[in-house]
mmCIF file of the N, C-alpha and C atoms, coordinates in Angstrom:
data_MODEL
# 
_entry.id   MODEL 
# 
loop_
_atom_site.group_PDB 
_atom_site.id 
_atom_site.type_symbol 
_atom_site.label_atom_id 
_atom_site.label_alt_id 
_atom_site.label_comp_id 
_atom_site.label_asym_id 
_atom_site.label_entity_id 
_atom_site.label_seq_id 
_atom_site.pdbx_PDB_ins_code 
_atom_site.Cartn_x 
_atom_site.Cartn_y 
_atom_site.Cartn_z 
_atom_site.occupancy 
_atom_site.B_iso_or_equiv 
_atom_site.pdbx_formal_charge 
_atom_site.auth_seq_id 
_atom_site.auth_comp_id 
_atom_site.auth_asym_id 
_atom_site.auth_atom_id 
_atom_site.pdbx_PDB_model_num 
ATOM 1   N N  . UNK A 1 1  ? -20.267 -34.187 60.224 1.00 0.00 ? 1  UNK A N  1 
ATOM 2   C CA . UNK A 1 1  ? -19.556 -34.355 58.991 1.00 0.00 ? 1  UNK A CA 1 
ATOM 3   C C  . UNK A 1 1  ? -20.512 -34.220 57.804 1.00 0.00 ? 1  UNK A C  1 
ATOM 4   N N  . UNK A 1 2  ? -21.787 -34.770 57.830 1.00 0.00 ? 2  UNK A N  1 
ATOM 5   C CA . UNK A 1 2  ? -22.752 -35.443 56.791 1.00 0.00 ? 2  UNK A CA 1 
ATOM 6   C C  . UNK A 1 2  ? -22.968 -33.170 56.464 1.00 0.00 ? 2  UNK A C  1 
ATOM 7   N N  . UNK A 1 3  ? -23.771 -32.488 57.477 1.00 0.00 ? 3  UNK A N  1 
ATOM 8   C CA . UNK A 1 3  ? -23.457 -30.843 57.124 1.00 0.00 ? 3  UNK A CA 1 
ATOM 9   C C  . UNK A 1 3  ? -22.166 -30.116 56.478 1.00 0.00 ? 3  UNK A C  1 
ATOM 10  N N  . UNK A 1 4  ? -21.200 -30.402 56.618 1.00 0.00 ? 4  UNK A N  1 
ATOM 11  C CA . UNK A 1 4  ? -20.458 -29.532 56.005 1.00 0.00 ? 4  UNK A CA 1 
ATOM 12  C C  . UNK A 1 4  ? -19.807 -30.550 55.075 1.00 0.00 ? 4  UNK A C  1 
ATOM 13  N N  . UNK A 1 5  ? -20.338 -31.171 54.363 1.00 0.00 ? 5  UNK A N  1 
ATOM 14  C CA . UNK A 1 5  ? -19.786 -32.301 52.906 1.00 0.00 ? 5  UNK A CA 1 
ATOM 15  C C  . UNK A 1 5  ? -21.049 -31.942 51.931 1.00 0.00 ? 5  UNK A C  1 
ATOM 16  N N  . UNK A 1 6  ? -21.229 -31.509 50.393 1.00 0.00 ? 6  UNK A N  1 
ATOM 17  C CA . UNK A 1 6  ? -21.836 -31.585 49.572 1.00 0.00 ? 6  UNK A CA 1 
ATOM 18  C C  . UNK A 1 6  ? -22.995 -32.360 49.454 1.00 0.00 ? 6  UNK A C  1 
ATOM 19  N N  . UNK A 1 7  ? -24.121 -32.293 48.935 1.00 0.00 ? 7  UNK A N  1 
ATOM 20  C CA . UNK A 1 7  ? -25.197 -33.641 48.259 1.00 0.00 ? 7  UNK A CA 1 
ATOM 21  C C  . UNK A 1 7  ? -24.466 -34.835 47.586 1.00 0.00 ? 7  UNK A C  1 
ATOM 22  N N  . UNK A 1 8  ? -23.144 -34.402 46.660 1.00 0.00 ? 8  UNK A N  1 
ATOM 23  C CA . UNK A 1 8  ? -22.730 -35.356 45.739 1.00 0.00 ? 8  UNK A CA 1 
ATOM 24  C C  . UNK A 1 8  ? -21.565 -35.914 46.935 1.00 0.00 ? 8  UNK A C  1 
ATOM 25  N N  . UNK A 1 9  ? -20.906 -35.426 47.387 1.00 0.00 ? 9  UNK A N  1 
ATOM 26  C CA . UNK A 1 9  ? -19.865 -36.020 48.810 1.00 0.00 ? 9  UNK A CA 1 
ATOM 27  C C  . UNK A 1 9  ? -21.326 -37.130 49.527 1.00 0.00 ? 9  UNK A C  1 
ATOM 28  N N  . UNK A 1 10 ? -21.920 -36.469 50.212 1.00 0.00 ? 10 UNK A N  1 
ATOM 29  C CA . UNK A 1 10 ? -22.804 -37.386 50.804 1.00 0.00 ? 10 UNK A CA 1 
ATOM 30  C C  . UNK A 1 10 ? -23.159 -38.825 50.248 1.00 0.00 ? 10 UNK A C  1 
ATOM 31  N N  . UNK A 1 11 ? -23.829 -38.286 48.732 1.00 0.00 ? 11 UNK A N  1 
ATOM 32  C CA . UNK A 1 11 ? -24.392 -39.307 47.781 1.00 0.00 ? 11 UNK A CA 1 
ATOM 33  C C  . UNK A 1 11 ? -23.267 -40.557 47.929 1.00 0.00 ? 11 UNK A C  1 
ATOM 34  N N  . UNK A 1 12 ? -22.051 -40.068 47.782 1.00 0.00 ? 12 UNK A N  1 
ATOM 35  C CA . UNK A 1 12 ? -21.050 -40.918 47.369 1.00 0.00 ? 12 UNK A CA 1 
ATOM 36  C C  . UNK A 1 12 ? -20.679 -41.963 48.557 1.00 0.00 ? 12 UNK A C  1 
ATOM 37  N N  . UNK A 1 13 ? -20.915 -41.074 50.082 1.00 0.00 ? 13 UNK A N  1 
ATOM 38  C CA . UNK A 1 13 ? -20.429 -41.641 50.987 1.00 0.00 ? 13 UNK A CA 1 
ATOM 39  C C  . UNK A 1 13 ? -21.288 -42.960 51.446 1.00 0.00 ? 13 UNK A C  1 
ATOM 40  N N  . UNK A 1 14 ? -23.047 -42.669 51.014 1.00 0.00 ? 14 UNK A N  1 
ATOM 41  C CA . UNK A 1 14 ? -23.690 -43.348 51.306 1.00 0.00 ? 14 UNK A CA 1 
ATOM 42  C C  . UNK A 1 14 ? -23.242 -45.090 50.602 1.00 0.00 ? 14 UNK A C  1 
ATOM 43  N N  . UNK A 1 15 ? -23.792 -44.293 48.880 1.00 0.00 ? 15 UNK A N  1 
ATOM 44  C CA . UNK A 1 15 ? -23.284 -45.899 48.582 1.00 0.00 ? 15 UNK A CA 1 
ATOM 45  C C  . UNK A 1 15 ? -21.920 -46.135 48.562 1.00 0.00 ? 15 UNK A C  1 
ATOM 46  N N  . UNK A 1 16 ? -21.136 -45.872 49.102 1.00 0.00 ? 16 UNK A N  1 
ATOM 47  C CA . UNK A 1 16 ? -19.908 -46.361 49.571 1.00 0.00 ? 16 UNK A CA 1 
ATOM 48  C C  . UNK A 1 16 ? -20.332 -47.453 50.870 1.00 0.00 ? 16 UNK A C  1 
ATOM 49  N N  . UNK A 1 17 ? -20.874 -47.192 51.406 1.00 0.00 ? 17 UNK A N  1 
ATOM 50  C CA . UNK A 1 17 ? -21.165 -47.430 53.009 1.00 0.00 ? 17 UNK A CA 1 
ATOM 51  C C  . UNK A 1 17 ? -22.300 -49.031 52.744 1.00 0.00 ? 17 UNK A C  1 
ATOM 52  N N  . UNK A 1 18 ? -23.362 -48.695 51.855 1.00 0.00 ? 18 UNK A N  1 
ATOM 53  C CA . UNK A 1 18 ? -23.951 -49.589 51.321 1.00 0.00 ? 18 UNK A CA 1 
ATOM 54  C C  . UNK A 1 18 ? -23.408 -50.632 50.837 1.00 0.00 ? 18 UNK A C  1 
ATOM 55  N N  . UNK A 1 19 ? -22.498 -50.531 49.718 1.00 0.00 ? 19 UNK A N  1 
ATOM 56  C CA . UNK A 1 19 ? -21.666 -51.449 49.113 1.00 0.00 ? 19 UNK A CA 1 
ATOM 57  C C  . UNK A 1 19 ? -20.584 -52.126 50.263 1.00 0.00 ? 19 UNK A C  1 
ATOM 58  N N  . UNK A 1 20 ? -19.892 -51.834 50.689 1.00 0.00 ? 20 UNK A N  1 
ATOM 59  C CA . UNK A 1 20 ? -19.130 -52.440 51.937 1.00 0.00 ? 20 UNK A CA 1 
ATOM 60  C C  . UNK A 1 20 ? -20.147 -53.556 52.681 1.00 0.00 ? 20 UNK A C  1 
ATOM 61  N N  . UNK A 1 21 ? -20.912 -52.770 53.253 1.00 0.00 ? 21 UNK A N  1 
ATOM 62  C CA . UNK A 1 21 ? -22.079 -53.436 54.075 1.00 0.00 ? 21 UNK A CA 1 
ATOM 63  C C  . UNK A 1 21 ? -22.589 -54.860 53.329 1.00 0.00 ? 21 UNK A C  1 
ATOM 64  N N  . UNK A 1 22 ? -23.160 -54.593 51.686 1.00 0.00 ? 22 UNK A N  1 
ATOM 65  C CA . UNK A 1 22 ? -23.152 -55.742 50.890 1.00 0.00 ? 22 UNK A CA 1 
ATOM 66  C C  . UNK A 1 22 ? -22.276 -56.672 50.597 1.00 0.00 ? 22 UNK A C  1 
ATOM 67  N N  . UNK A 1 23 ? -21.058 -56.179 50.862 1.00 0.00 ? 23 UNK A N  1 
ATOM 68  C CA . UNK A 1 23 ? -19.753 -57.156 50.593 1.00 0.00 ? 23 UNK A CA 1 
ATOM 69  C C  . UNK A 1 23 ? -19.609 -57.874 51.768 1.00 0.00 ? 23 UNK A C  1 
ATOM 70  N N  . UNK A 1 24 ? -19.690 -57.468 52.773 1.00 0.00 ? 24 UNK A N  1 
ATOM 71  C CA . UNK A 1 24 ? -20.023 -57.919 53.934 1.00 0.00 ? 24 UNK A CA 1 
ATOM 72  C C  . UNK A 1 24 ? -20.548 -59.293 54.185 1.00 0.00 ? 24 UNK A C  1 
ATOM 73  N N  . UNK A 1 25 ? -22.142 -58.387 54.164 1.00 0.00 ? 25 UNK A N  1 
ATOM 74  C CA . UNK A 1 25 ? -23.274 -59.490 53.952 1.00 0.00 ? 25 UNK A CA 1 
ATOM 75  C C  . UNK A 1 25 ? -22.736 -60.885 53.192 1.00 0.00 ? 25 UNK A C  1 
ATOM 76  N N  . UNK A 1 26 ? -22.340 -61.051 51.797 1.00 0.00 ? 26 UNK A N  1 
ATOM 77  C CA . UNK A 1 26 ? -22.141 -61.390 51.200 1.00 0.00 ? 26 UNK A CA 1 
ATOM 78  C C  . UNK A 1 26 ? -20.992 -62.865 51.984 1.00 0.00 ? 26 UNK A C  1 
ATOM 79  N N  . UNK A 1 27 ? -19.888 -61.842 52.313 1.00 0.00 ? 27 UNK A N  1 
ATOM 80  C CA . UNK A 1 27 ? -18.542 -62.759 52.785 1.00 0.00 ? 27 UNK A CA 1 
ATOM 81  C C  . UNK A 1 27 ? -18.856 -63.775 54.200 1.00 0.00 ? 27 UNK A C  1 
ATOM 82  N N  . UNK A 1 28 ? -20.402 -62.888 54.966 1.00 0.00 ? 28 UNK A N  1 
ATOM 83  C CA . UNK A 1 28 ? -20.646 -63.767 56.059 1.00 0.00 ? 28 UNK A CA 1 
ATOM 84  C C  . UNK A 1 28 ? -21.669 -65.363 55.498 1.00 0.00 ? 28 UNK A C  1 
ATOM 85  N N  . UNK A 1 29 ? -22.225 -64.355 54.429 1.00 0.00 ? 29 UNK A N  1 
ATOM 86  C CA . UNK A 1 29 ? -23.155 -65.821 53.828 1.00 0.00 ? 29 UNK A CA 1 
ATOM 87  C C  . UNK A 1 29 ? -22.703 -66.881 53.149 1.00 0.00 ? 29 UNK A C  1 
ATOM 88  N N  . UNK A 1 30 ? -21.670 -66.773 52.515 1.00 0.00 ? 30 UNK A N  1 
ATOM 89  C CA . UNK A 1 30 ? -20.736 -67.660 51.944 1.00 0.00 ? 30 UNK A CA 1 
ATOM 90  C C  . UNK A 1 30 ? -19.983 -68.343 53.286 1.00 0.00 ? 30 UNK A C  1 
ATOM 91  N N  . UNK A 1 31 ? -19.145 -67.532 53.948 1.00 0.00 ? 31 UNK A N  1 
ATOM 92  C CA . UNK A 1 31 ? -18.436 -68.582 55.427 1.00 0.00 ? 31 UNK A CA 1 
ATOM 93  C C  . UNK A 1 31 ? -19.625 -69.240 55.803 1.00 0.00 ? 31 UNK A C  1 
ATOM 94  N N  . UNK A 1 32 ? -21.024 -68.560 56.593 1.00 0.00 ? 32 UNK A N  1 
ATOM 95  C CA . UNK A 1 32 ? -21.502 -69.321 56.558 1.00 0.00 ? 32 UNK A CA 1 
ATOM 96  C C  . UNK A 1 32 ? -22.275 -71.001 56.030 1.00 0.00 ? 32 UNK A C  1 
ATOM 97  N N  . UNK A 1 33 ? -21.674 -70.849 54.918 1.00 0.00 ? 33 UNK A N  1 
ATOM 98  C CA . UNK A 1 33 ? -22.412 -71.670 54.619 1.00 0.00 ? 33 UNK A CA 1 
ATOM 99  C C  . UNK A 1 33 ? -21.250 -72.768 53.662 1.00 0.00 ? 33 UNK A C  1 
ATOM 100 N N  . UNK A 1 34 ? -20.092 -72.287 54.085 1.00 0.00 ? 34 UNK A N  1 
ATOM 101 C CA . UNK A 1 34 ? -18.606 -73.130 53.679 1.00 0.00 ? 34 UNK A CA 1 
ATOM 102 C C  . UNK A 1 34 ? -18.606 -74.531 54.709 1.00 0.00 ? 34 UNK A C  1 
ATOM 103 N N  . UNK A 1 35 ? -18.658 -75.454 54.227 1.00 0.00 ? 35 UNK A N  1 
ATOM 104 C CA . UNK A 1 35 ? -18.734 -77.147 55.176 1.00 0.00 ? 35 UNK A CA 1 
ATOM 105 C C  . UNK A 1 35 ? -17.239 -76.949 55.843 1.00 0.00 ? 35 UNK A C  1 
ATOM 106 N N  . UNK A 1 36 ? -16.514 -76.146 55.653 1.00 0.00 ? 36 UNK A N  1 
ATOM 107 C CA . UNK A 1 36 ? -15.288 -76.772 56.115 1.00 0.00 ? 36 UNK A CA 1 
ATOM 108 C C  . UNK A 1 36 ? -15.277 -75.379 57.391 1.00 0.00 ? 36 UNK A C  1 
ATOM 109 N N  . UNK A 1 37 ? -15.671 -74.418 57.161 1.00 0.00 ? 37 UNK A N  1 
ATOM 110 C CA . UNK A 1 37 ? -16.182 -73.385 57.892 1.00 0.00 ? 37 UNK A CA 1 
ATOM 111 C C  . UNK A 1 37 ? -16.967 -73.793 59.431 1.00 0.00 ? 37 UNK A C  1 
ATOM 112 N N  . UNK A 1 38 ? -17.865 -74.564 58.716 1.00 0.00 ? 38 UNK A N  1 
ATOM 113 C CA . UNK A 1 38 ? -18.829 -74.562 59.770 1.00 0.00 ? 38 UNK A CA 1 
ATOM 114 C C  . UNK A 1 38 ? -18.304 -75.942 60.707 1.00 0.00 ? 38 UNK A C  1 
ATOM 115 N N  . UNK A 1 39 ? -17.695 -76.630 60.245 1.00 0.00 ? 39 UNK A N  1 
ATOM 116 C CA . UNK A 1 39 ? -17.631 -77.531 60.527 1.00 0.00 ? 39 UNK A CA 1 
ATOM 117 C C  . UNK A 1 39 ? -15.624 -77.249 61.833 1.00 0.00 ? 39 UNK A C  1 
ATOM 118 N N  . UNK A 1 40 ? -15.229 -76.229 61.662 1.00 0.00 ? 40 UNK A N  1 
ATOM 119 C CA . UNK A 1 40 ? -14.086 -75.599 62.446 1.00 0.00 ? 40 UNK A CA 1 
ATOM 120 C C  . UNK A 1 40 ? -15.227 -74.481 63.675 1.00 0.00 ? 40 UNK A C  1 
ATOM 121 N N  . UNK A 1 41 ? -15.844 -74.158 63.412 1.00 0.00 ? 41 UNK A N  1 
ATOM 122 C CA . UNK A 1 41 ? -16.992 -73.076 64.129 1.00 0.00 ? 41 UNK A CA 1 
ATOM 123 C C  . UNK A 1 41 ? -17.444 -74.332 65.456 1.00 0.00 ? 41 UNK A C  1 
ATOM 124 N N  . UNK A 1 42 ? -18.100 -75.551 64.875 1.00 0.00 ? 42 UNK A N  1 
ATOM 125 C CA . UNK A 1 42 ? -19.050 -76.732 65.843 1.00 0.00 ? 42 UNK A CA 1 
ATOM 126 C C  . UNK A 1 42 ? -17.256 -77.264 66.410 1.00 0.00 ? 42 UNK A C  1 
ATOM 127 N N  . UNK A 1 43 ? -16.301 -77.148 65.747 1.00 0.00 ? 43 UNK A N  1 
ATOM 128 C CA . UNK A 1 43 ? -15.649 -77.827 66.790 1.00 0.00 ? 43 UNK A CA 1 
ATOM 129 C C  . UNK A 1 43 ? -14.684 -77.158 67.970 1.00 0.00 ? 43 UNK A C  1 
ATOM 130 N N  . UNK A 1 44 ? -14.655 -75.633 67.178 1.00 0.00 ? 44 UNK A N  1 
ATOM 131 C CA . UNK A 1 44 ? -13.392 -74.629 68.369 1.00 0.00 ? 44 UNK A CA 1 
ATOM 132 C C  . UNK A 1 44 ? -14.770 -73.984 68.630 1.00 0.00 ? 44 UNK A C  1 
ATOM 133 N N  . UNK A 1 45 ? -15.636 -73.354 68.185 1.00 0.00 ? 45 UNK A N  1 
ATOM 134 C CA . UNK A 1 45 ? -16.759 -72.174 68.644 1.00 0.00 ? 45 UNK A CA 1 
ATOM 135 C C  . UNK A 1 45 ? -16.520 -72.062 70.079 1.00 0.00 ? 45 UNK A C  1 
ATOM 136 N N  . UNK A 1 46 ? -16.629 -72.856 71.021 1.00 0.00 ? 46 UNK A N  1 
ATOM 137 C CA . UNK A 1 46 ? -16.463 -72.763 72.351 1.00 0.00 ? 46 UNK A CA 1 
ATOM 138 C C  . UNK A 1 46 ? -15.474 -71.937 72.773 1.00 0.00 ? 46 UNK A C  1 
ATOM 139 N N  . UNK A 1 47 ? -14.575 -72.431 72.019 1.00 0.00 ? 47 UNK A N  1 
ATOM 140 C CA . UNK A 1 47 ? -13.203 -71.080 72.700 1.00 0.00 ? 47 UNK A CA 1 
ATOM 141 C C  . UNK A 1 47 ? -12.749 -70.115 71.699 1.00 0.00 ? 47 UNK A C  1 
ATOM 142 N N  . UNK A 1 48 ? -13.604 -70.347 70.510 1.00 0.00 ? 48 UNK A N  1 
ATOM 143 C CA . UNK A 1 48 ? -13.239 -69.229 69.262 1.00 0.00 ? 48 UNK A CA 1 
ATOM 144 C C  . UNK A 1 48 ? -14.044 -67.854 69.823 1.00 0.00 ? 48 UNK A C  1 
ATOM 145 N N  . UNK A 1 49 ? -15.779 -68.083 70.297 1.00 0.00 ? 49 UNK A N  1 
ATOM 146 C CA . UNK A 1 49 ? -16.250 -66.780 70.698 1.00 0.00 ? 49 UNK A CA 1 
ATOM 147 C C  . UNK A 1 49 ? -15.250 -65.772 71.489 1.00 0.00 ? 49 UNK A C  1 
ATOM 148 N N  . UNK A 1 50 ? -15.220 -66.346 72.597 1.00 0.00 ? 50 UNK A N  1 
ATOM 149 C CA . UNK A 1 50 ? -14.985 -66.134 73.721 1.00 0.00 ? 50 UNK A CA 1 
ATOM 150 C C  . UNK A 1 50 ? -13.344 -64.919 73.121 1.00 0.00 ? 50 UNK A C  1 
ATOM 151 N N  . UNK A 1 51 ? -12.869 -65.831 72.640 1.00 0.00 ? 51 UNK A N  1 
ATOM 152 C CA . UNK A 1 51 ? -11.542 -64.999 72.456 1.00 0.00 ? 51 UNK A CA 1 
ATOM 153 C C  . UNK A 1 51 ? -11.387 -64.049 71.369 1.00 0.00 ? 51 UNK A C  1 
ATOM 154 N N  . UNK A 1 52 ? -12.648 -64.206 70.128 1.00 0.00 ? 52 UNK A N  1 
ATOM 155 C CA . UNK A 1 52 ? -12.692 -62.699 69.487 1.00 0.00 ? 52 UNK A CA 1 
ATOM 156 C C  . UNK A 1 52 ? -13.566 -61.746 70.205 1.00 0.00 ? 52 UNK A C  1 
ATOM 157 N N  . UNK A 1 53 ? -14.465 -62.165 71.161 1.00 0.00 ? 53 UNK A N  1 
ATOM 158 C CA . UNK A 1 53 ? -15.076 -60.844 72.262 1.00 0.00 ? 53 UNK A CA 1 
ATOM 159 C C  . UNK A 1 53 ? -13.382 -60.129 72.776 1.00 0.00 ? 53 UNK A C  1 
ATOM 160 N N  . UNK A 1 54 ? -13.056 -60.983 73.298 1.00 0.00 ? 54 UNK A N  1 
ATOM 161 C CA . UNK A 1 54 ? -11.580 -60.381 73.737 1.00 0.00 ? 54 UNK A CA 1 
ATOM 162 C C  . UNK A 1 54 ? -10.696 -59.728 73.104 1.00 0.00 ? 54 UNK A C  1 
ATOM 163 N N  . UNK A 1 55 ? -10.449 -60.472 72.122 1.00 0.00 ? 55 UNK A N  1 
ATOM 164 C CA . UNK A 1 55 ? -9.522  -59.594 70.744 1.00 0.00 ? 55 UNK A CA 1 
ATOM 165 C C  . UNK A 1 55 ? -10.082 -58.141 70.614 1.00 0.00 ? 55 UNK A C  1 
ATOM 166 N N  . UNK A 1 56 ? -12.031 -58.095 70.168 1.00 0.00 ? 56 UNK A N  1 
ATOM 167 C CA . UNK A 1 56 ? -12.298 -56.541 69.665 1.00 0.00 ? 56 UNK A CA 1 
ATOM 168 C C  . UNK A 1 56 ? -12.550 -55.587 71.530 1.00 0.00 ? 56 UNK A C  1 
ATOM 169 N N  . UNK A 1 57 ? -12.640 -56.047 72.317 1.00 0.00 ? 57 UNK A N  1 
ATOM 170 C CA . UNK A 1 57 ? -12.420 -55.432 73.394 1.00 0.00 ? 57 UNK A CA 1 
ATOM 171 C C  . UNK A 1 57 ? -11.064 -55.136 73.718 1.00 0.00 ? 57 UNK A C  1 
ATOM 172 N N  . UNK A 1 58 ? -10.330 -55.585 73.675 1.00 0.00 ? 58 UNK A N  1 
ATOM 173 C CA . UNK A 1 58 ? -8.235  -54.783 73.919 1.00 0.00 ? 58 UNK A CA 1 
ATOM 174 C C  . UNK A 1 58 ? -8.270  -54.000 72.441 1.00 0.00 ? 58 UNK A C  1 
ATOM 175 N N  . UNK A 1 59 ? -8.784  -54.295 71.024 1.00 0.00 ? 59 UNK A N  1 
ATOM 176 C CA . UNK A 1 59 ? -8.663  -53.037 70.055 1.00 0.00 ? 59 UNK A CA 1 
ATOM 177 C C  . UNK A 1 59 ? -9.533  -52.000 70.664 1.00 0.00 ? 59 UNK A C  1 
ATOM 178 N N  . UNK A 1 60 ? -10.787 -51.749 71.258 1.00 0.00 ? 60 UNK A N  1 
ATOM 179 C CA . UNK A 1 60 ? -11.143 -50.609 71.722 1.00 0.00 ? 60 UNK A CA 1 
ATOM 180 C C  . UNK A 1 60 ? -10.862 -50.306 72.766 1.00 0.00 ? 60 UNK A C  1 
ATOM 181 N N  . UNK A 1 61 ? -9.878  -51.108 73.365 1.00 0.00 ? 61 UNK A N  1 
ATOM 182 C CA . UNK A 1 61 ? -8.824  -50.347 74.340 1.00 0.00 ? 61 UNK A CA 1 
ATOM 183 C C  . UNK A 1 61 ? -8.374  -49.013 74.133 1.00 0.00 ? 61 UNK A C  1 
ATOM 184 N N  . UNK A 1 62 ? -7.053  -50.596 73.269 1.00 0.00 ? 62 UNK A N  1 
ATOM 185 C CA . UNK A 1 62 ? -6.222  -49.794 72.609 1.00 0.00 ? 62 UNK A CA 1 
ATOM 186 C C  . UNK A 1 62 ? -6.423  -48.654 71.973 1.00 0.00 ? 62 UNK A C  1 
# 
């Protein structure tokens, strides 16, 4: 794809890709660090992992 798209297509796609990634970053460091967050994580985590491994494994099923 990145060959047959422009310098300025590319340019664009990159910081597109960057910015997401930062928003990202961003939305995990804040949950992380939400008391009411962390504090639902120490008490389901045990069966919360377990069942979003499962959830994104049947979407790349699907």
């Amino acid at each position: 794809m990145f060959r047959t798209i422009g310098a300025d297509a590319f340019a664009v796609t990159v910081a597109v890709f960057a910015a997401g990634v930062a928003l990202w970053c961003l939305a995990g460091s804040w949950l992380g660090s939400h008391r009411k967050i962390i504090e639902f994580v120490e008490r389901y985590g045990r069966w919360l992992v377990p069942a979003v491994f499962i959830l994104i494994g049947l979407a790349i099923l699907i």
